[in-house]
C-alpha positions as CSV (number, residue, x, y, z in Angstrom):
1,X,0.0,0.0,0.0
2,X,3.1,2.4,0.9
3,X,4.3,2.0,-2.8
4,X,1.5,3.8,-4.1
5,X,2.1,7.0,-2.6
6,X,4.8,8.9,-4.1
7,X,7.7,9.2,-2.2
8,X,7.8,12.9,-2.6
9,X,5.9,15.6,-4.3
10,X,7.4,18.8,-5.8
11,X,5.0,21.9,-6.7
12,X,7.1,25.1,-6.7
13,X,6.0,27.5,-4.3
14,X,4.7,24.9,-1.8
15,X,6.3,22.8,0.8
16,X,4.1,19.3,0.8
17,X,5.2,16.5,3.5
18,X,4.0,13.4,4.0
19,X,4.1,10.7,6.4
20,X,2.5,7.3,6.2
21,X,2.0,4.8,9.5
22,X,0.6,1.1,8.4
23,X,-2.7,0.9,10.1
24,X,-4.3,-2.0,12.6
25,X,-7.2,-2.0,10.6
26,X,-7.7,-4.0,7.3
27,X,-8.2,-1.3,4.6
28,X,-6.5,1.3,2.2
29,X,-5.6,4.9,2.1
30,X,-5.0,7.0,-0.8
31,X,-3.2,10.6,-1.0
32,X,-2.2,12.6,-4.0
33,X,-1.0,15.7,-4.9
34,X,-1.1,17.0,-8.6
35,X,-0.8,20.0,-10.8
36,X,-3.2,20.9,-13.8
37,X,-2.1,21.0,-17.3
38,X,-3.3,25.4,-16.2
39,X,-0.5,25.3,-14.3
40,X,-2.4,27.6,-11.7
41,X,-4.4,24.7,-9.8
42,X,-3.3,21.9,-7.3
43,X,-5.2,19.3,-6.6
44,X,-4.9,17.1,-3.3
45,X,-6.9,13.9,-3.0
46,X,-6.8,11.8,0.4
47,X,-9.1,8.5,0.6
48,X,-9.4,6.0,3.4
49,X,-11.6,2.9,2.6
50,X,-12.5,0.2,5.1
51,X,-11.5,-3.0,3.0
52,X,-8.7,-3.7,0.5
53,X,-11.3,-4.2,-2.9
54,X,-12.8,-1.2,-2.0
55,X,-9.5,0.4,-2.3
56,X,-8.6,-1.6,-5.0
57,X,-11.7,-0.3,-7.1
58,X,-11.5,3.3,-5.9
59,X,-7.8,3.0,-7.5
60,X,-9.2,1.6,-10.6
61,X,-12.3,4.6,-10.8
62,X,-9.6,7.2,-10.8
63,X,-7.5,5.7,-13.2
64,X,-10.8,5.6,-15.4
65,X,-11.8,9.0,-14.9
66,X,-8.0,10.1,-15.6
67,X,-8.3,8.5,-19.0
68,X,-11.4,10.5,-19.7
69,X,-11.1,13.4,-17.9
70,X,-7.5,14.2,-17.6
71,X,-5.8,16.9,-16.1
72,X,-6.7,19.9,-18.4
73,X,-9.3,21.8,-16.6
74,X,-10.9,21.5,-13.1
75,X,-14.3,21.2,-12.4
76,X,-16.0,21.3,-8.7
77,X,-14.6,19.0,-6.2
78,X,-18.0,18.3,-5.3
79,X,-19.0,17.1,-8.7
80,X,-16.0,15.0,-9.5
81,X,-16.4,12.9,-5.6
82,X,-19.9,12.5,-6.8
83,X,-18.8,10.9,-9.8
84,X,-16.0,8.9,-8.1
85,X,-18.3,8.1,-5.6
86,X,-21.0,7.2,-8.1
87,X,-19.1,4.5,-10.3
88,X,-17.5,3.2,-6.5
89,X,-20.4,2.7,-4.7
90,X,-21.5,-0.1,-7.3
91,X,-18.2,-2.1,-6.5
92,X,-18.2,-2.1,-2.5
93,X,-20.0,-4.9,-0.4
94,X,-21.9,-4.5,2.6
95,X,-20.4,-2.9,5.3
96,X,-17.7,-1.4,3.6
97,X,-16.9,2.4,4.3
98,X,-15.5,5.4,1.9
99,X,-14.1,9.0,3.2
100,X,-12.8,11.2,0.6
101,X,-11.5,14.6,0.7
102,X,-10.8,16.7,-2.6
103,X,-9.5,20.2,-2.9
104,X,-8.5,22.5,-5.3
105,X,-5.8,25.0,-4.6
106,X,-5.6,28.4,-6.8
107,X,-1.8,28.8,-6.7
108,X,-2.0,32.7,-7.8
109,X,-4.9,33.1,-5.2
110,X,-4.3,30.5,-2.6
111,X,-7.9,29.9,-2.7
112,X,-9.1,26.2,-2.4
113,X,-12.2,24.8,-2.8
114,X,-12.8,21.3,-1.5
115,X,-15.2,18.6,-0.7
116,X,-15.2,15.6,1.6
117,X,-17.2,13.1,3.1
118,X,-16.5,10.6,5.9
119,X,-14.2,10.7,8.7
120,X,-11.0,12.8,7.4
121,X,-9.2,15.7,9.8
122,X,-8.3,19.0,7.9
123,X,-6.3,21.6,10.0
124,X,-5.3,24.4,9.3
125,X,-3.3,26.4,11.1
126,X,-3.9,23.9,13.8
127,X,-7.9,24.3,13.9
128,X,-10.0,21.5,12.8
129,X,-11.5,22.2,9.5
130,X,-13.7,18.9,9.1
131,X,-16.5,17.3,11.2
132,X,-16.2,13.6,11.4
133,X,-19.2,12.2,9.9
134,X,-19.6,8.1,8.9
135,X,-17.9,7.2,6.0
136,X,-20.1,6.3,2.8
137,X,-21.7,3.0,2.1
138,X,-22.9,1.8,-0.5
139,X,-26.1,2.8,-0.3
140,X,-25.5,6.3,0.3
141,X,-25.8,9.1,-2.5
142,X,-23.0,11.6,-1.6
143,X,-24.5,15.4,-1.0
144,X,-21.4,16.9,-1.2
145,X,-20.6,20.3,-1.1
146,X,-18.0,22.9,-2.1
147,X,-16.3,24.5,0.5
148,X,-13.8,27.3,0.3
149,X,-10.9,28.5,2.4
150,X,-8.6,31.1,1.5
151,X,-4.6,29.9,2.6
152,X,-1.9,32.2,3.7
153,X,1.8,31.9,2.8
154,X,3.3,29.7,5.6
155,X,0.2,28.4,6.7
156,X,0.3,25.1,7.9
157,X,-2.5,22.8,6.6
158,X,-2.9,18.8,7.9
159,X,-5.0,16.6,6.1
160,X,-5.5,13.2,7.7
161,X,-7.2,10.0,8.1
162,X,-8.7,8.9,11.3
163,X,-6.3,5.9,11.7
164,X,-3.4,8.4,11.7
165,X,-4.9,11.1,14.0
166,X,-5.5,7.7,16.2
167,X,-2.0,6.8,16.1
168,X,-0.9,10.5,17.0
169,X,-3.0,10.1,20.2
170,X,-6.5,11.5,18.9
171,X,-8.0,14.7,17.7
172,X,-6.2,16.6,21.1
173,X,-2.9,15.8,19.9
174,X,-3.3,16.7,16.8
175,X,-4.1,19.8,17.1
176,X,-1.8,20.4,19.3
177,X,1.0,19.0,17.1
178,X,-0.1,21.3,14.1
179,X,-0.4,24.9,15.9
């Protein structure tokens, strides 16, 4: 699962880390960061599924949608989860669980809009961002929304899944680990 994620990411102008901790829990996390062919837009994805085929298909949905959408142009984060989401859902089994998180960051602006769903942690600046919420199931329809936050140079921002905020001691620790 480790080999998936890039080992690092380089957008000029930003400072991205990441750190990944193997979970207890059977299941799969995804995190990607990636410029537009505009050049001005960033996107960041972070997943965290509760079994290893939903992971598995949520990988193969976004390789899909990359074939047919590309990287040319973004649209709302809202509207591309509830596409991923859409084409997922018919793939996962009872019981299993999806958050997602998408933003978009204006590089000229520092603007991003984003959209999530589930049981992700977004800080920034060491203030919680996100309210947990149950992941998706399968017979969910995702009511997503766009969101929008507008960064400052230096501004810290965390995005994380709930095993990892678990590992770092819970929500507490967290925020005070990102102040």
């Amino acid at each position: 699962q480790k080999r998936f994620i890039p080992e690092k990411f380089t957008v000029p102008g930003f400072k991205i880390h990441h750190k990944y901790l193997s979970g207890l829990k059977s299941g799969g996390d995804y995190f990607d960061v990636f410029e537009f062919d505009d050049r001005t837009h960033l996107g960041v994805f972070l997943s965290d599924s509760t079994g290893y085929g939903l992971s598995a298909a949520l990988l193969s949905v976004m390789l899909r949608m990359a074939f047919r959408f590309g990287k040319g142009s973004p649209e709302s984060p809202a509207r591309t989860l509830t596409r991923i989401f859409d084409e997922v859902k018919t793939m996962m089994r009872e019981g299993e669980e999806l958050s997602i998180f998408y933003g978009l960051i204006n590089k000229r602006t520092l603007e991003m809009r984003y959209a999530s769903a589930g049981d992700l942690r977004l800080y920034l600046g060491g203030e919680s961002m996100l309210k947990a919420a149950p992941g998706l199931r399968r017979q969910d329809r995702f009511k997503g929304e766009d969101r929008d936050l507008v960064l400052t140079p230096g501004t810290r921002m965390a995005l994380l899944t709930d095993g990892f905020a678990e590992a770092l001691g819970g929500d507490a620790a967290v925020t005070r680990a990102f102040k």
